[in-house]
C-alpha positions as CSV (number, residue, x, y, z in Angstrom):
1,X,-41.2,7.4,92.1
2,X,-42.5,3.7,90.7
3,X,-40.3,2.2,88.1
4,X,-41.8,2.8,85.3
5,X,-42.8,6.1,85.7
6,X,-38.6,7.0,85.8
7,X,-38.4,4.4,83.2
8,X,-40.7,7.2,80.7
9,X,-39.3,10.1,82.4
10,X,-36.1,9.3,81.1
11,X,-37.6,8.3,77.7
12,X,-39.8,11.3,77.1
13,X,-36.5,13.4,77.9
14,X,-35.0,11.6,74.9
15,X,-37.7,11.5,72.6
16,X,-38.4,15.6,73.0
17,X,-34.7,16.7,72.2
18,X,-34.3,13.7,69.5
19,X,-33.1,17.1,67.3
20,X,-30.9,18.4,70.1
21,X,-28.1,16.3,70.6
22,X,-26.6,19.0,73.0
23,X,-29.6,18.9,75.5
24,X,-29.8,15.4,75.5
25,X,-26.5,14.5,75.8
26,X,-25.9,17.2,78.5
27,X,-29.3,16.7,80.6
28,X,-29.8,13.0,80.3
29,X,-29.7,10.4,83.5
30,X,-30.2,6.8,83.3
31,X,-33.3,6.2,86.0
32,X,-32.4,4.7,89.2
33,X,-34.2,1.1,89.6
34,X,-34.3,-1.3,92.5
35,X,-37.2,-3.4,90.7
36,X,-38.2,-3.2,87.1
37,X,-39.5,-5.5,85.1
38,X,-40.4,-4.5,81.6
39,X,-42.9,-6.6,80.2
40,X,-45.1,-5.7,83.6
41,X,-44.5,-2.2,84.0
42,X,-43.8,-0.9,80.5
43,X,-45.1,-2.8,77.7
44,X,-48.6,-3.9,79.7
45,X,-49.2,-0.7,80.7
46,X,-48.4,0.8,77.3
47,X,-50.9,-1.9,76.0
48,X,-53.3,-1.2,78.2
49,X,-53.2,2.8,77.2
50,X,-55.4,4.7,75.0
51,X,-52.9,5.3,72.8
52,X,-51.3,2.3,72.6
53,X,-53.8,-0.8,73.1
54,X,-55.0,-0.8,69.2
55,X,-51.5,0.4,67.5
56,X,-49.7,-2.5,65.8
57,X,-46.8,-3.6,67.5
58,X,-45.5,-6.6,65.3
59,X,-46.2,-6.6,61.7
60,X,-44.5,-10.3,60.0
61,X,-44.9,-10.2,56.5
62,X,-43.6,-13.4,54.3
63,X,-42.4,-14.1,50.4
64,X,-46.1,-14.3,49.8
65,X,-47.4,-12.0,51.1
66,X,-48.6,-13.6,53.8
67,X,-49.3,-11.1,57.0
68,X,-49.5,-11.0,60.6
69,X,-50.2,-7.9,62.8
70,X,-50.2,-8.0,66.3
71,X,-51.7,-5.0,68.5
72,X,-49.8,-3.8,71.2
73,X,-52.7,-4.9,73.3
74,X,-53.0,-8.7,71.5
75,X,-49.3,-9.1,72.5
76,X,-49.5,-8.7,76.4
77,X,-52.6,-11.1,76.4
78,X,-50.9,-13.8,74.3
79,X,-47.3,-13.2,76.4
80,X,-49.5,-13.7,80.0
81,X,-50.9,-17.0,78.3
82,X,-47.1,-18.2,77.2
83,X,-45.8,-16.9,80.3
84,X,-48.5,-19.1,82.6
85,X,-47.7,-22.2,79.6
86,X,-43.9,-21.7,80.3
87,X,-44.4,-21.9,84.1
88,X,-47.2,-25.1,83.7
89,X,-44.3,-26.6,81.6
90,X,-41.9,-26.2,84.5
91,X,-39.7,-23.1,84.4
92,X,-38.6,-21.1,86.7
93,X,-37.6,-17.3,87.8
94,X,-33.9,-18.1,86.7
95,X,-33.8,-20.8,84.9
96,X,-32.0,-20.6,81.8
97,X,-34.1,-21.1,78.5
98,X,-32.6,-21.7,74.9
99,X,-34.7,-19.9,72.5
100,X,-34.2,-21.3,68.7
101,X,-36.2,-19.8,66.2
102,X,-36.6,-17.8,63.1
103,X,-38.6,-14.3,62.5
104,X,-41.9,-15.7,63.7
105,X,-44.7,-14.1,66.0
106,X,-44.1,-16.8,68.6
107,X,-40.5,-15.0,69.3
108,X,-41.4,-12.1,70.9
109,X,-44.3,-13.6,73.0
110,X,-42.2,-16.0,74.5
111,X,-39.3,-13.2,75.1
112,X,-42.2,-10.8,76.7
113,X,-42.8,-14.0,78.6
114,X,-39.6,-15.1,79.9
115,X,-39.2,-11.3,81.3
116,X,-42.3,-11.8,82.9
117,X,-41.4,-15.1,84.5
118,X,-38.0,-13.6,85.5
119,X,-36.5,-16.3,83.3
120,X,-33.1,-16.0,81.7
121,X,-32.9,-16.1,77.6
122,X,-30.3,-16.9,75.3
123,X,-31.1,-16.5,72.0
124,X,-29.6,-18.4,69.2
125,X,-29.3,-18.3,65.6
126,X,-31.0,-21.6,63.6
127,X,-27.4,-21.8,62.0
128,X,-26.0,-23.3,65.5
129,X,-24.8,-27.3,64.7
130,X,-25.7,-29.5,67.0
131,X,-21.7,-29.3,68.6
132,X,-22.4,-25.4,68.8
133,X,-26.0,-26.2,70.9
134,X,-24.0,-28.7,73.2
135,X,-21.8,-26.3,73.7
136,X,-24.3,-23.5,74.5
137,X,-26.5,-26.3,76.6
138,X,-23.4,-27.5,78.7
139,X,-21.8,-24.3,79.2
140,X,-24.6,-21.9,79.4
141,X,-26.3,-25.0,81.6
142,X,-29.7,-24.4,79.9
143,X,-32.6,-26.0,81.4
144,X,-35.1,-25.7,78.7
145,X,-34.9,-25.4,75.0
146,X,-37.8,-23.9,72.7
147,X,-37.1,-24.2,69.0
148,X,-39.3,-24.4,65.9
149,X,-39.6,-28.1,64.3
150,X,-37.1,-27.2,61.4
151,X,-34.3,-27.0,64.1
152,X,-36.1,-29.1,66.5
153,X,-33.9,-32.3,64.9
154,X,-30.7,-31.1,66.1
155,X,-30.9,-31.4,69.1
156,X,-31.2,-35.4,69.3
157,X,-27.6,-35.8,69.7
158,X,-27.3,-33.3,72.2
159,X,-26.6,-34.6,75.9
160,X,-28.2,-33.1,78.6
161,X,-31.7,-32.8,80.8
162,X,-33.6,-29.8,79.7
163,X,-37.6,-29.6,79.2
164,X,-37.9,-29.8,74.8
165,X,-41.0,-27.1,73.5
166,X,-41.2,-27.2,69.8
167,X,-43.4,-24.2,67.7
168,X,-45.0,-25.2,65.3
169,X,-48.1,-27.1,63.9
170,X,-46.2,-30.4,63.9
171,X,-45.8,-32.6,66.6
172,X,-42.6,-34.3,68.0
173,X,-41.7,-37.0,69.8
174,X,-40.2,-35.9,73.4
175,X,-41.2,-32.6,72.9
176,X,-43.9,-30.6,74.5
177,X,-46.5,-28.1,72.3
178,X,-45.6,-24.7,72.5
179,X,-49.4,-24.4,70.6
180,X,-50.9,-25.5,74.1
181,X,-50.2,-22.1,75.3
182,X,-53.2,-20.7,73.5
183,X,-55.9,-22.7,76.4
184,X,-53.5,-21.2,79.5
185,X,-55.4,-18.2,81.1
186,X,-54.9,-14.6,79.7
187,X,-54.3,-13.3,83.1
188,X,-50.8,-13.7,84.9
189,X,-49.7,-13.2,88.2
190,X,-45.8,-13.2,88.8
191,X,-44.2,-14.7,91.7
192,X,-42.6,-11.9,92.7
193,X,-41.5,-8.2,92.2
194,X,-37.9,-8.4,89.6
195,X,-34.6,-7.2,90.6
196,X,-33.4,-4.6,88.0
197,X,-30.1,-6.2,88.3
198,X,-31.7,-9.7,87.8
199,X,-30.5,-12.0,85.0
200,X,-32.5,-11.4,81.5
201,X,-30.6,-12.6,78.8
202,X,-27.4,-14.8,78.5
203,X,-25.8,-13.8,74.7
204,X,-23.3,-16.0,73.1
205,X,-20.8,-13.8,71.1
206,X,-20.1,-14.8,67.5
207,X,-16.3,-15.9,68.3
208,X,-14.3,-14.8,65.6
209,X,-11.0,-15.0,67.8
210,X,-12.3,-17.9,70.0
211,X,-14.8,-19.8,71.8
212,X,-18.0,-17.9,71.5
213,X,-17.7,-15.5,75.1
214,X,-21.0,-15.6,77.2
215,X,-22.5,-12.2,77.7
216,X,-25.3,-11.6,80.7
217,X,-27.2,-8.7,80.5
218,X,-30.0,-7.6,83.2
219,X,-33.8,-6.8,83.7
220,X,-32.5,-3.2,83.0
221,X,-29.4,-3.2,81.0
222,X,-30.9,-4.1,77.8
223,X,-34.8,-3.4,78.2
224,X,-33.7,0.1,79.6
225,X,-30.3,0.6,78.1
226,X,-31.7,0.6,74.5
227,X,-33.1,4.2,75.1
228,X,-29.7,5.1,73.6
229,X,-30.0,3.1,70.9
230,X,-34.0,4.3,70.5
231,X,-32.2,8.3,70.6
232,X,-29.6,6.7,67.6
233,X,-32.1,5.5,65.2
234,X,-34.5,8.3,65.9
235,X,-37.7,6.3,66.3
236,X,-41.0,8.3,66.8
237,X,-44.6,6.4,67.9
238,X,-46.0,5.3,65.2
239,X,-43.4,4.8,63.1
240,X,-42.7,1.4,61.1
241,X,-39.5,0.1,62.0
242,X,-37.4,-2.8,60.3
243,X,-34.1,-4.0,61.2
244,X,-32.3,-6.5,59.0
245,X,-31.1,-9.0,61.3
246,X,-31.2,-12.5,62.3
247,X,-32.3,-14.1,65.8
248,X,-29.8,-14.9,67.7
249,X,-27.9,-12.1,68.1
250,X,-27.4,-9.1,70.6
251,X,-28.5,-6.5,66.9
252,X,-31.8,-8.3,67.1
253,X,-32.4,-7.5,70.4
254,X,-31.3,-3.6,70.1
255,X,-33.8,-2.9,67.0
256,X,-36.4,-5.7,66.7
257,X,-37.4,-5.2,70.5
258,X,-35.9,-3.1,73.1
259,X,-35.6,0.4,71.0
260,X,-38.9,0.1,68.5
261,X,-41.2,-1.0,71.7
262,X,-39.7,1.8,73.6
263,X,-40.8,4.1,71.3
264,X,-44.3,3.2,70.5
265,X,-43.1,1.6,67.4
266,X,-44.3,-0.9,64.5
267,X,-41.8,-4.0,64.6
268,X,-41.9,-4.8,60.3
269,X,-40.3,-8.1,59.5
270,X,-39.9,-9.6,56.4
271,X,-39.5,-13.0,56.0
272,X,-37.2,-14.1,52.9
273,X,-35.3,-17.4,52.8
274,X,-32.2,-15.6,51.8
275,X,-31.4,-11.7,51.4
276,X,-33.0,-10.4,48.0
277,X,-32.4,-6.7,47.6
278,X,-35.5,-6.3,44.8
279,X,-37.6,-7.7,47.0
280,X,-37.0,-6.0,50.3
281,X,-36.6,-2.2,48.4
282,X,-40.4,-3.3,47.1
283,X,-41.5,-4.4,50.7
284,X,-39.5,-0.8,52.1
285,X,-42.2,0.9,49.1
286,X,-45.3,-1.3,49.8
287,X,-45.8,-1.1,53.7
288,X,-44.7,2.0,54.2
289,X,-41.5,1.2,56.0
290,X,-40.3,4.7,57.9
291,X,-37.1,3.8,59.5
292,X,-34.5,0.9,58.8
293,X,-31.5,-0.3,60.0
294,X,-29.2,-2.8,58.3
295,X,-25.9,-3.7,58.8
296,X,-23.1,-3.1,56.0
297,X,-23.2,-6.1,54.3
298,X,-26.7,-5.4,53.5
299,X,-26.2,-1.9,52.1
300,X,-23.3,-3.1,49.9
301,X,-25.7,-5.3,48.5
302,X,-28.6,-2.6,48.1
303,X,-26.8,0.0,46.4
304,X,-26.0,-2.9,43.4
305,X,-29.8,-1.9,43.0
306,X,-31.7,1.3,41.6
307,X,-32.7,2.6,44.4
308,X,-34.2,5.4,42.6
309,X,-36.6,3.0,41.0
310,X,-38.6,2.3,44.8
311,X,-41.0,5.1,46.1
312,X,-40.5,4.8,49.8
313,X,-41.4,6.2,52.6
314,X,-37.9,6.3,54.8
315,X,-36.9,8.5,57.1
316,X,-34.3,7.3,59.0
317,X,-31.7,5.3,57.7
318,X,-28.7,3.8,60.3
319,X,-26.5,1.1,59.7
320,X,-24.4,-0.5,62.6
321,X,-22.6,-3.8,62.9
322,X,-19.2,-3.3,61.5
323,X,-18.1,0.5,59.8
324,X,-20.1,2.0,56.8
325,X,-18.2,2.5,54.1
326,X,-18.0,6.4,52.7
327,X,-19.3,5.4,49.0
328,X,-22.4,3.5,50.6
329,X,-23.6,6.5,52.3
330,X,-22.9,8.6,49.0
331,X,-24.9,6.0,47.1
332,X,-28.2,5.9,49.1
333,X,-27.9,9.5,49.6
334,X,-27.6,10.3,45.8
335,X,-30.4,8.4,45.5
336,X,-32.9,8.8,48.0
337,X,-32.0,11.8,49.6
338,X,-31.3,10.4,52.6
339,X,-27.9,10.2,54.8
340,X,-27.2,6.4,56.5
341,X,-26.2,7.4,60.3
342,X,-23.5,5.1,61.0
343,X,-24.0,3.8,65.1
344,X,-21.6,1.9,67.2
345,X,-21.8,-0.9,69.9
346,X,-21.7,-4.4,71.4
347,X,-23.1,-6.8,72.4
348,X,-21.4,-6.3,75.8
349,X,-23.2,-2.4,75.5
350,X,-26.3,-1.1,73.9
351,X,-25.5,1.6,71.1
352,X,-22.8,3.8,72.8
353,X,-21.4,6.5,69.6
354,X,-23.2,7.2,66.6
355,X,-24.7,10.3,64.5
356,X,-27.9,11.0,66.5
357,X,-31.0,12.8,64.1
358,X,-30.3,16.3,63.9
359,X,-26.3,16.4,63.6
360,X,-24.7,16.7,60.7
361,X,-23.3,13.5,59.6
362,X,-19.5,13.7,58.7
363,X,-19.5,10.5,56.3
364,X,-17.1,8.1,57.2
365,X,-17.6,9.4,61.3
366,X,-18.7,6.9,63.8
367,X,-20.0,10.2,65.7
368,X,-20.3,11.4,69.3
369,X,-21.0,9.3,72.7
370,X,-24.8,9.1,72.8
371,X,-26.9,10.1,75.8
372,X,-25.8,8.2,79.2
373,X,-22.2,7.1,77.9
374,X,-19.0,9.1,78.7
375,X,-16.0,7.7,76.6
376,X,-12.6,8.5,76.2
377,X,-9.7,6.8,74.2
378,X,-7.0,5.4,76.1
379,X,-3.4,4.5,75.2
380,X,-2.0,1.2,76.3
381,X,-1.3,2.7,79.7
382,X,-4.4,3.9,80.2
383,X,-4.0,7.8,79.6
384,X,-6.3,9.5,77.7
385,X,-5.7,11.6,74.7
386,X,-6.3,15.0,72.8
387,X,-8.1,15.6,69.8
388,X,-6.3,13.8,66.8
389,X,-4.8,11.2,68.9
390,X,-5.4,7.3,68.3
391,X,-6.4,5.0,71.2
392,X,-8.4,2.7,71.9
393,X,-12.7,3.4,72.8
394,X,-12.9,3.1,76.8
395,X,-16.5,3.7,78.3
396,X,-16.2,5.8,81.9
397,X,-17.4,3.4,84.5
398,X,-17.3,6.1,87.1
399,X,-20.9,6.5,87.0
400,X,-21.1,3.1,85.6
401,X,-23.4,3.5,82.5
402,X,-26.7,1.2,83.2
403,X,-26.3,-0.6,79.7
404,X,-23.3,-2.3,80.5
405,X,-23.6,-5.7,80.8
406,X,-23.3,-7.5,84.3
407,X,-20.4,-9.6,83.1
408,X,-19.0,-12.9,81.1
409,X,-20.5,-16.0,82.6
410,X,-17.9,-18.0,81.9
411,X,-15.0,-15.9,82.9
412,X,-15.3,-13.7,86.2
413,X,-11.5,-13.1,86.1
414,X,-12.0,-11.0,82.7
415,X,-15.1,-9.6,83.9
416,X,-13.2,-8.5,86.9
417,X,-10.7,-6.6,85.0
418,X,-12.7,-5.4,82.5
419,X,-15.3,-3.7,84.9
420,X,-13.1,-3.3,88.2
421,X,-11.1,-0.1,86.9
422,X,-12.2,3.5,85.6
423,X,-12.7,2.1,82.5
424,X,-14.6,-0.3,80.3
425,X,-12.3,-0.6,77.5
426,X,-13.6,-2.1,73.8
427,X,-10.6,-3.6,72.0
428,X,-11.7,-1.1,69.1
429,X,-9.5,1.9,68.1
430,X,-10.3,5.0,66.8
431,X,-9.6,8.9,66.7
432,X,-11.4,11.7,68.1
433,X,-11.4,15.3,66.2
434,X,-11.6,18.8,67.2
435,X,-16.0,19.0,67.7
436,X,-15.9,15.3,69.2
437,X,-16.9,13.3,66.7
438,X,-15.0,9.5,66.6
439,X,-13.0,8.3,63.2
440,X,-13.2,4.2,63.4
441,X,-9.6,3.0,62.9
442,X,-10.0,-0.7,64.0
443,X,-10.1,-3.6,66.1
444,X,-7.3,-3.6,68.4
445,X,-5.7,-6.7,66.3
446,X,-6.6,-6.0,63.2
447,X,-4.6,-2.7,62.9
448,X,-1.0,-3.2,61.5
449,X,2.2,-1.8,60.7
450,X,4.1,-1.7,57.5
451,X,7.3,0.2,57.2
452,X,7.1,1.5,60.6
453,X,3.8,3.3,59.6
454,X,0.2,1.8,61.3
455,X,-2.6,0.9,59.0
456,X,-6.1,1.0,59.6
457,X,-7.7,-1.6,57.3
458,X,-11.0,-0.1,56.9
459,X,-9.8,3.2,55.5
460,X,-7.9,1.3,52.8
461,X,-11.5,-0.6,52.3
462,X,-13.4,2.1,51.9
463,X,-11.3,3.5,49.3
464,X,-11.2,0.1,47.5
465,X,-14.9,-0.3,47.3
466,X,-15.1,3.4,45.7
467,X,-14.1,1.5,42.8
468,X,-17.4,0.1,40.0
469,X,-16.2,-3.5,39.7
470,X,-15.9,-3.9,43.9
471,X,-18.9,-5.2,46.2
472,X,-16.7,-5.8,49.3
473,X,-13.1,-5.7,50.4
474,X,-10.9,-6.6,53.5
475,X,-7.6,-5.6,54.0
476,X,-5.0,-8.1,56.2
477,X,-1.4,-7.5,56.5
478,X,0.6,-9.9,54.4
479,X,4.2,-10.8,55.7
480,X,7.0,-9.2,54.0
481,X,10.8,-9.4,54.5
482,X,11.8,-5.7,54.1
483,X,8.3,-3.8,55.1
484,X,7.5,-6.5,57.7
485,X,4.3,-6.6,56.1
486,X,2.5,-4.9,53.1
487,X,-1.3,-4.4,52.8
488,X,-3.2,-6.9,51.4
489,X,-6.8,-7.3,50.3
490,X,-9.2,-9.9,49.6
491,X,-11.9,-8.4,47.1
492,X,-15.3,-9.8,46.3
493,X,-16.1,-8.0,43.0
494,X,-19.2,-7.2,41.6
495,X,-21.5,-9.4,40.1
496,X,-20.5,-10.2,35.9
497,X,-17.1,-8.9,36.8
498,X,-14.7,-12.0,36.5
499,X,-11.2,-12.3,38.4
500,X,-8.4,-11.4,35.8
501,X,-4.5,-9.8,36.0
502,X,-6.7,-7.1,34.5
503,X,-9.0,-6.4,36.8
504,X,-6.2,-6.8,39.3
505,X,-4.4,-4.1,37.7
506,X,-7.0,-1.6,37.8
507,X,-7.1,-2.0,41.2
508,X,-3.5,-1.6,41.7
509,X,-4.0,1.9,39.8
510,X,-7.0,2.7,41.9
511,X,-5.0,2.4,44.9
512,X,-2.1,4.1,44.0
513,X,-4.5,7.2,43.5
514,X,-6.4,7.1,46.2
515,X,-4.2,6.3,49.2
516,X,-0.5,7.7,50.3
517,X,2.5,5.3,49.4
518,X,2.8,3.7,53.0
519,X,-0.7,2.7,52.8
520,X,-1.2,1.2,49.2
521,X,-2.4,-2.0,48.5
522,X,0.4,-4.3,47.3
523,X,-1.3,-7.5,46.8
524,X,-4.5,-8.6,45.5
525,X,-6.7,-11.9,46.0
526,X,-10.1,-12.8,44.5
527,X,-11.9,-14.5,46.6
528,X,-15.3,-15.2,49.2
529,X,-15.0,-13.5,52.3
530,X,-14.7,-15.4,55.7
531,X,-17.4,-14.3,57.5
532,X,-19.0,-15.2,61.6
533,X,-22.5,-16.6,60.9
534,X,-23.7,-13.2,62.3
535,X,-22.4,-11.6,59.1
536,X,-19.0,-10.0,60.2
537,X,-15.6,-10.4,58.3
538,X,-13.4,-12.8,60.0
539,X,-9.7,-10.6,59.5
540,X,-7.9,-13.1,62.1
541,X,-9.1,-16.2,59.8
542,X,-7.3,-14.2,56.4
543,X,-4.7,-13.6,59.0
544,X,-3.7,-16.6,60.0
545,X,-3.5,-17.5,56.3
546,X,-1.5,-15.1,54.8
547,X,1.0,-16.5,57.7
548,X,0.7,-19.8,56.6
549,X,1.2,-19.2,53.0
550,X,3.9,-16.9,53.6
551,X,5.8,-20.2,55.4
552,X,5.1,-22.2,52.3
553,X,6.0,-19.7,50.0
554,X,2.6,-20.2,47.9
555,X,-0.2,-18.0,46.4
556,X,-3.7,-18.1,46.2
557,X,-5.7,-19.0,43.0
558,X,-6.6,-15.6,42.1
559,X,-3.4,-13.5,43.7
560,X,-1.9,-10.9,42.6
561,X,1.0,-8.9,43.5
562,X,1.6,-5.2,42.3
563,X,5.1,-6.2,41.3
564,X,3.3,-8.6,38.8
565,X,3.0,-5.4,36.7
566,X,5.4,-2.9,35.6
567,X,3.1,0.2,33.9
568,X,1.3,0.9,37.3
569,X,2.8,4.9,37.5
């Protein structure tokens, strides 16, 4: 059987029980590949289809209404043209190519190019300073750069010999046009069949514990991998798909590429300078948007708006990224009808647990293994538990699931102990109940004990946020000299609600009714959240501060402490 023919096999298995979880889980195999390459023998050939050729396959849509919409069809031609451009310009079947660029059509021509060139890509977020891009350059030992004019100035001070392309109408000194590409020919001939285990994509993690970790995935770990994460979101040909997320990172790749295109799917992006939830619930109503995806942060900000006030067309609704707090999916729900499907994953895996269509959603569940994953929770020794009991989520690596990455660049000797034993474990912690679905408890290190008793920080989050006056919360442990440490949490509150001893103290009563006595908040801070520049909280930075303060014996500005106030009971 030719590649991609297993490649749909395996698709159309998941796409006709998308309402079965139980068949698709039980009956599903990843395909076997030697050689697959993606671009050639799926997307071109999808193109090149009846059904497929004329449907829209990237739909950008900016503040002003500005559109482009790109055929399925127009997309392969313009990808062979950047792909013969790339090679004229000098790169190479692995060679290692820096991509740096917003939401722009030029994005997913040059990544359909680069898998047809067998080049390796590692995308990066316009955020990156130019001490991050030497980093990635040196490290990552990048041979080419491609990166919108904007951005194209960063890179002046950074060292190194790498071929420059620039997007963009501009012109810049030492860097070539990537305009030029639109004169190459339309017809492209690779050098070569790919390797399905060949290098595709070289991720930088967001490094909120240390210097970002590089992540290499494959020509089928991502491309074909995201068929779990296409089975998660429920996408359906046709359907118009947009995913609130930045370039850059692994989330873009899962639901702005790999999981729409495999579905037949309309890529919707809409271009804002900065988040605005009017003006994304209006674009959701006006183009007919049928499925989204955003991570938390975004739904936290979505449900400050009426929702009921915007006639769209939705769905599916998923949310993945860091856990979905209960009240969110109560919110949206309330209003729209609609229940937000939390799904869980890395960058390291495609989406591996999460409430498939069909299943009823327990709010507040991560939900079962999806299709192709087998995962148990382990305890520090590596045994796995029953039904109730914590431990941490271990993927089976005997079969090894085809998502999986190939390994960190930079550091074989974790790589080697991460993927050399029956397990692939993920540093995140949960609990498992009786029908199989997963409870998220935490991040290894961000679960704590007070008074003996272990506390999960997002379940005392979750109950915070229930509260009118919270937009976002995140609970640390705060050294104490008779608990060892007490819960703490740093609240962002709602916008027109100022920080005040009051609004500390209704808090503290909040708390007190919502959670048991071990697990009540005893002390309160006003303030931003730390966050990576993908967006999640960084715990070990409030961490590391309550430590500090704790040496000096000092507050914060806005701080609190529940034995400021005596009428709490």
């Amino acid at each position: 059987m030719d590649a991609g023919r297993a490649f749909l096999e395996a698709r159309d298995f998941l796409i006709a029980h998308r309402d079965d979880y139980a068949t698709a889980y039980a009956g599903f195999r990843w395909p076997v590949l030697e050689e697959f390459n993606w671009a050639l023998d799926y997307f071109d050939v999808y193109a090149s289809g009846s059904s497929g050729g004329d449907r829209p396959a990237l739909w950008v849509v900016d503040d002003e209404g500005g559109e482009t919409k790109l055929s399925f069809a127009q997309l392969a031609e313009r990808s062979n043209r950047v792909a013969n451009h790339l090679r004229a310009c000098g790169v190479r079947r692995g060679d290692r190519v820096l991509v740096m660029l917003p939401n722009v059509a030029p994005l997913w021509e040059i990544m359909l190019a680069a898998i047809k060139l067998g080049a390796v890509v590692s995308p990066a977020t316009t955020l990156l300073s130019a001490a991050d891009l030497h980093d990635r350059i040196e490290r990552g030992e990048m041979r080419h750069v491609i990166a919108d004019v904007p951005s194209s100035g960063r890179f002046a001070e950074v060292r190194g010999s790498y071929t420059r392309i620039v997007v963009g109408e501009e012109e810049v000194a030492g860097w070539l046009p990537y305009a030029a590409a639109a004169e190459a020919p339309a017809v492209f001939e690779p050098d070569g069949p790919t390797r399905a285990d060949e290098p595709f994509l070289l991720y930088f993690t967001s490094g909120t514990t240390a210097k970002p970790k590089m992540v290499l995935h494959t020509h089928q770990s991502y491309p074909v991998g995201h068929l779990s994460t296409l089975y998660w979101i429920g996408l359906r040909e046709g359907d118009v798909h947009l995913n609130i997320s930045s370039p850059g990172w692994a989330k873009h790749a899962w639901s702005c590429f790999f999981a729409p295109w495999n579905a037949g799917a309309t890529i919707f992006i809409h271009q804002l300078p900065r988040f605005d939830g009017q003006k994304t619930l209006a674009a959701l109503a006006r183009y007919g948007v049928t499925t989204l995806c955003a991570p938390p942060t975004v739904w936290r900000m979505l449900i400050l708006e009426d929702l009921k006030a915007y006639p769209v067309k939705l769905r599916e609704l998923v949310s993945a990224g860091e856990p979905l707090n209960p009240e969110v999916i109560a919110q949206v729900r309330e209003a729209w009808g609609l229940t937000v499907r939390d799904g869980y994953g890395q960058t390291e895996t495609t989406c591996q647990i999460g409430n498939p269509p069909g299943e009823e959603v327990k709010v507040g569940g991560m939900g079962k293994p999806l299709p192709g994953y087998r995962i148990d929770l382990l305890d520090a020794e590596g045994n796995a538990g029953d039904a109730g009991d914590e431990g941490e989520i271990a993927i089976r690596l005997h079969p090894r699931p085809l998502p999986l990455m190939a390994g960190y660049l930079d550091n074989p000797e974790s790589s080697a102990k991460l993927l050399g034993g029956s397990h692939y474990r993920t540093s995140d912690v949960a609990t498992r109940d009786a029908d199989g679905t997963f409870w998220y408890v935490g991040r290894a290190d961000d679960v704590f004990k007070s008074s003996d008793y272990r506390i999960s920080p997002f379940e005392l989050e979750s109950a915070l946020i229930e509260h009118e006056s919270v937009a976002e919360a995140a609970v640390v442990p705060s050294p104490d000299p008779i608990r060892l440490s007490v819960p703490k949490a740093y609240v962002v509150l709602k916008p027109g609600v100022a920080p005040s001893m009051a609004a500390a103290h209704a808090l503290f009563r909040f708390s007190r009714q919502r959670l048991a006595p071990f697990a009540r908040i005893r002390r309160i801070e006003f303030a931003e959240l730390p966050k990576t520049i993908s967006g999640k909280i960084r715990r070990v930075q409030l961490r590391a501060m309550e430590k500090e303060r704790h040496a000096l014996n000092v507050r914060g500005g806005h701080e609190y402490w529940e034995d400021d106030f005596t009428d709490l009971d």
